[in-house]
NURO-686327 format. One record per residue (C-alpha): residue number from 1; x, y, z. Coordinates in Angstrom, 2 decimals. Example, Ala and Ser with C-alpha at 12.3 -4.5 7.8 and 13.67 -1.06 7.14 Angstrom:
<sites>
SITE  num        u        v        w
SITE    1    12.30    -4.50     7.80
SITE    2    13.67    -1.06     7.14
</sites>
This chain:
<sites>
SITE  num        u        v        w
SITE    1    18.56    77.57    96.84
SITE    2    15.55    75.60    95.91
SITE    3    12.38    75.83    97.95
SITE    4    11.79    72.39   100.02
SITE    5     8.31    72.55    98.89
SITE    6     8.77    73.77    95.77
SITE    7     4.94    74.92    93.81
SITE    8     6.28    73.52    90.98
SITE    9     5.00    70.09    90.38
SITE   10     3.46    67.64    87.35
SITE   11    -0.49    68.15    88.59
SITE   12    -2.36    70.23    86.21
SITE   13    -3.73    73.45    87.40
SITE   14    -6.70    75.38    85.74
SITE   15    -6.24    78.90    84.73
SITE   16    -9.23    81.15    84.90
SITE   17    -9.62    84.41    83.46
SITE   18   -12.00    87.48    84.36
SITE   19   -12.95    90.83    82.70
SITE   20   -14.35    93.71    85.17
SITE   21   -15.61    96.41    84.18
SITE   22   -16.45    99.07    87.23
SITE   23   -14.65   101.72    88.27
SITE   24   -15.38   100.63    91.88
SITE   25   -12.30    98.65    91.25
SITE   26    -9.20   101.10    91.89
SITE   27    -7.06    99.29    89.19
SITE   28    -9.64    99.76    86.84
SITE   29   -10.51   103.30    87.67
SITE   30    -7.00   104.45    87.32
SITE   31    -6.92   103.10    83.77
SITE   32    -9.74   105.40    82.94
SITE   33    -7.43   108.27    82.02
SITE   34    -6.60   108.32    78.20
SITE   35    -3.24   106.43    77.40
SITE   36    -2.94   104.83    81.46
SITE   37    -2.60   101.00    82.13
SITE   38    -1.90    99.46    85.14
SITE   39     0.14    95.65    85.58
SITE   40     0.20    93.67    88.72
SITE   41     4.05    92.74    89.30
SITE   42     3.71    90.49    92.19
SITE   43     0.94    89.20    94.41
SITE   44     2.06    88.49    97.84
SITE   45     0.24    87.10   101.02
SITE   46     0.96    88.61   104.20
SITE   47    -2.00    86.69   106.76
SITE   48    -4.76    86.56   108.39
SITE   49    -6.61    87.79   104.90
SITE   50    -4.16    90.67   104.05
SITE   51    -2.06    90.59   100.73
SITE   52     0.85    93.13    99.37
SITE   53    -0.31    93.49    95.55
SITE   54     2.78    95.44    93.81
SITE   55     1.30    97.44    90.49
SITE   56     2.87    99.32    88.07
SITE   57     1.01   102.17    86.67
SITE   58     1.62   103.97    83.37
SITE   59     0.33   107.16    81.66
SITE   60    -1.25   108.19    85.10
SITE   61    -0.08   110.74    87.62
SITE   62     1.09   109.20    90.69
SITE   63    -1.08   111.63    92.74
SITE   64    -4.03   110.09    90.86
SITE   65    -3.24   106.54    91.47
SITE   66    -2.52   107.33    95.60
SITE   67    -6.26   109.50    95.30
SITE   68    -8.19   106.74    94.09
SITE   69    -6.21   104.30    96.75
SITE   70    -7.33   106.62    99.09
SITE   71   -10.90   106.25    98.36
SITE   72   -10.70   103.11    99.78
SITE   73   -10.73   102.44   103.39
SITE   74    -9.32    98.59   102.92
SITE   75    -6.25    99.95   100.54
SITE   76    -2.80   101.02   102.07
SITE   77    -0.48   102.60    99.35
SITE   78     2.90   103.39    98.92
SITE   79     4.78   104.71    95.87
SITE   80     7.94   102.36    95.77
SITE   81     9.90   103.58    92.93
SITE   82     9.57   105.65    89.71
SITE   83    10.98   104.89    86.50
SITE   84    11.24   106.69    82.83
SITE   85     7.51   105.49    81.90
SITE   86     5.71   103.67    84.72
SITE   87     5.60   104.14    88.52
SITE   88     5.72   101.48    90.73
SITE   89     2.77   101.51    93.87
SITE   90     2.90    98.88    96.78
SITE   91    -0.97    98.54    97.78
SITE   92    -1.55    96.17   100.84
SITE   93    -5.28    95.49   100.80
SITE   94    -7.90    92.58   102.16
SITE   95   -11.57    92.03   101.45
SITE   96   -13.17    93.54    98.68
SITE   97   -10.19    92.94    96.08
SITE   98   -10.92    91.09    93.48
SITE   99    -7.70    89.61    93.79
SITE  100    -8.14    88.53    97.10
SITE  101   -11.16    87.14    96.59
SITE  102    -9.58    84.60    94.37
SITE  103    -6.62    84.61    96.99
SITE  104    -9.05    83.53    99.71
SITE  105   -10.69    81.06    97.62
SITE  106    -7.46    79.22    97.18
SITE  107    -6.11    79.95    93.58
SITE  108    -3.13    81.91    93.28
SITE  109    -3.89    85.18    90.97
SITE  110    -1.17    85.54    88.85
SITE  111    -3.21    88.39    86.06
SITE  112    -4.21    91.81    87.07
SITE  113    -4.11    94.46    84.55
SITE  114    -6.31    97.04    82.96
SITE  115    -6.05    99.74    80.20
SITE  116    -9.05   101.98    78.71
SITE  117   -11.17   101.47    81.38
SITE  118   -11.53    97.54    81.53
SITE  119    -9.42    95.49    84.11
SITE  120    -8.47    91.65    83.72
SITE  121    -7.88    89.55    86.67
SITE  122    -6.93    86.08    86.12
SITE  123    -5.56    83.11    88.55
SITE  124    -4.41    79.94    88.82
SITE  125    -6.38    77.44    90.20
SITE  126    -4.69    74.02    92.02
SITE  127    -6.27    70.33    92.05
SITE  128    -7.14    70.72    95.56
SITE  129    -9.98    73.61    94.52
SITE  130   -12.87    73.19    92.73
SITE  131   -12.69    75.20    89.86
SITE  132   -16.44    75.49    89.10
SITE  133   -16.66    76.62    93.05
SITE  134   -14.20    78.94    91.89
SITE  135   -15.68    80.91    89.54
SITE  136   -19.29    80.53    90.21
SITE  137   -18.17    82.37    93.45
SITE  138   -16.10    84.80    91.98
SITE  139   -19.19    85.90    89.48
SITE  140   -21.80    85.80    92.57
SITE  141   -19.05    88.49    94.39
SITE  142   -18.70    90.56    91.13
SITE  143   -21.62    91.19    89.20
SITE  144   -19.68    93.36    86.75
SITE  145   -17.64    90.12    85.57
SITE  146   -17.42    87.65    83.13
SITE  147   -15.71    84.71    82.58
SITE  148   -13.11    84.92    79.62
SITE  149   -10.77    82.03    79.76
SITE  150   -10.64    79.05    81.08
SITE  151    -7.52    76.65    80.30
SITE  152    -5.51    73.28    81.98
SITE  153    -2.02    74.55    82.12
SITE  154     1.10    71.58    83.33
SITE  155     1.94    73.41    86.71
SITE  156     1.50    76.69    88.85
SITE  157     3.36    79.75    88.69
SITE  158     5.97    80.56    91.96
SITE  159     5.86    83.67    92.98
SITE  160     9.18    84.65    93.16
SITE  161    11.71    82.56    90.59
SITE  162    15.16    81.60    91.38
SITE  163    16.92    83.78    88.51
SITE  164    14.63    87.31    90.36
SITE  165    15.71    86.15    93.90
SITE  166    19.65    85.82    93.17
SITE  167    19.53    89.23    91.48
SITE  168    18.16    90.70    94.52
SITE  169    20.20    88.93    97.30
SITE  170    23.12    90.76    95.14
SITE  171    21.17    94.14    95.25
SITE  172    21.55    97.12    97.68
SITE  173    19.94    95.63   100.72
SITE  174    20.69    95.23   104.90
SITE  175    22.45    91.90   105.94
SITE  176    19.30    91.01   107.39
SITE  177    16.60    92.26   104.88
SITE  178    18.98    88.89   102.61
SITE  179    18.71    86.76   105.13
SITE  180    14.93    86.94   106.06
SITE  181    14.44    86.74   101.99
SITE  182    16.28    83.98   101.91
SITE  183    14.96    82.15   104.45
SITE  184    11.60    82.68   103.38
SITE  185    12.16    81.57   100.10
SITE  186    14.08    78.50   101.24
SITE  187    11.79    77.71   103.40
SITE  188     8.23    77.62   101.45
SITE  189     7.20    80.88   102.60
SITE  190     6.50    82.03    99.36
SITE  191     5.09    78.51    98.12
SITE  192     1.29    78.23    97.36
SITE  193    -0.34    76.89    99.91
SITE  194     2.42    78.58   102.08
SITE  195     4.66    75.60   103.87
SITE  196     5.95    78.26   106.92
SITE  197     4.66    80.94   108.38
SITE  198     6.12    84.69   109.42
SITE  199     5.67    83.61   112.76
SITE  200     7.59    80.64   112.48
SITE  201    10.13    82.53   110.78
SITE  202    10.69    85.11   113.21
SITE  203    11.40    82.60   115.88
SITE  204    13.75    81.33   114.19
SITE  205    15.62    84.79   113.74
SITE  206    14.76    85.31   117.34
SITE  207    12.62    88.76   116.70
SITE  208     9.19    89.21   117.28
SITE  209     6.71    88.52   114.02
SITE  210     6.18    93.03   113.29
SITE  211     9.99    93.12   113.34
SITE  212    10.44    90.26   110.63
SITE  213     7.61    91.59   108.46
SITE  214     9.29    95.08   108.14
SITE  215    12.64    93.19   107.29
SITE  216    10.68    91.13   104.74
SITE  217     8.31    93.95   103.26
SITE  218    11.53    96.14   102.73
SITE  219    13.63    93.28   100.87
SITE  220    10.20    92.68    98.49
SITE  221     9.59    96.51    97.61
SITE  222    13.47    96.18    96.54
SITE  223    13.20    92.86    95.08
SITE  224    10.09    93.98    92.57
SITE  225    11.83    97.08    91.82
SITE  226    14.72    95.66    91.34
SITE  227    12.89    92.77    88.82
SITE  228    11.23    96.13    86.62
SITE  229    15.06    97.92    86.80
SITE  230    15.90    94.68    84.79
SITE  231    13.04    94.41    82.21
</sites>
């Protein structure tokens, strides 16, 4: 089931790594309580600016995480799944992410994380970017972050890897939540840059774009879940 444009190739990409440190960020504000940590488990565009950013959150009430979600206006959450020491939170967000900033500019982020108060975001960044553009605009957006690491790596990082997306086509899902994961994965959807769009892959399921998103965005909650179930 490989991807026909697979994001694996033999150009180098440059990894880039940030350090923020203000609460404005809601990943880094939840890891203000003593002992709590939060770890981005998958990073997922959805269009037209708007990305699905799956956390998990540890040593923090769920009620806590949701509250400071809440305070902002650009943040949809949704508690997924609980487990023995972490919680799983869906948050669908757009501008003012850090995230999504680097999303935006064309790298893939592929590091979010914070503990004590201090959050980590870092991202791949492909040939076709400039890297200095990059971070120079990344550190003009944020004022509260610096520049910790900045590496050549062989290739990027796919989103969702083979081994992950058999184990979930096996899980407890619909007929069609499989077959619109599938095909999305077959089909480049979750390649970066993207080689098909949702629209293009509703037509071919013959449903209107809102119908295959809710098909999709069900089969990744389980799919992420499913991934931490197995850790």
């Amino acid at each position: 089931m490989a991807s026909q444009n697979s994001p694996l190739s033999d150009e180098r990409v440059t990894y880039v790594e940030f350090s923020l440190s203000s609460s404005d960020h809601p990943f880094v504000a939840v890891s203000e309580t003593d002992g709590a940590e939060a770890l981005l488990r998958e990073f997922i565009p959805r269009g037209a600016g708007s990305y699905a950013e799956f956390f998990s959150v540890g040593g923090a009430e769920p009620e806590t995480v949701l509250a400071h979600a809440d305070d902002h206006p650009s943040v949809e959450a949704r508690l997924v799944e609980r487990f023995e020491d972490e919680v799983l939170f869906e948050f669908v967000v757009d501008d003012g992410c850090p995230a999504v900033f680097l999303g935006e500019s064309g790298a893939l982020p592929c590091t979010v994380e914070s503990r004590g108060g201090t959050g980590t975001v870092g991202a791949e960044v492909p040939p076709s970017e400039d890297v200095t553009t990059v971070i120079d605009g990344f550190l003009d957006a944020y004022p509260d972050a610096e520049l910790t690491v900045k590496r050549t790596q062989p290739h990027g990082t796919p989103i969702f890897g083979q081994g992950c997306l058999r184990a979930a086509l096996e899980a407890d899902m619909t007929d069609r939540q499989r077959d619109v994961l599938e095909a999305a994965h077959d089909s480049g959807y979750y390649d970066w840059p993207r080689a098909v769009t949702a629209e293009e892959l509703a037509e071919r399921f013959d449903i209107c774009p809102a119908t295959f998103h809710q098909h999709l965005r069900a089969a990744e909650q389980k799919l992420v879940a499913l991934s931490l179930r197995r850790n």
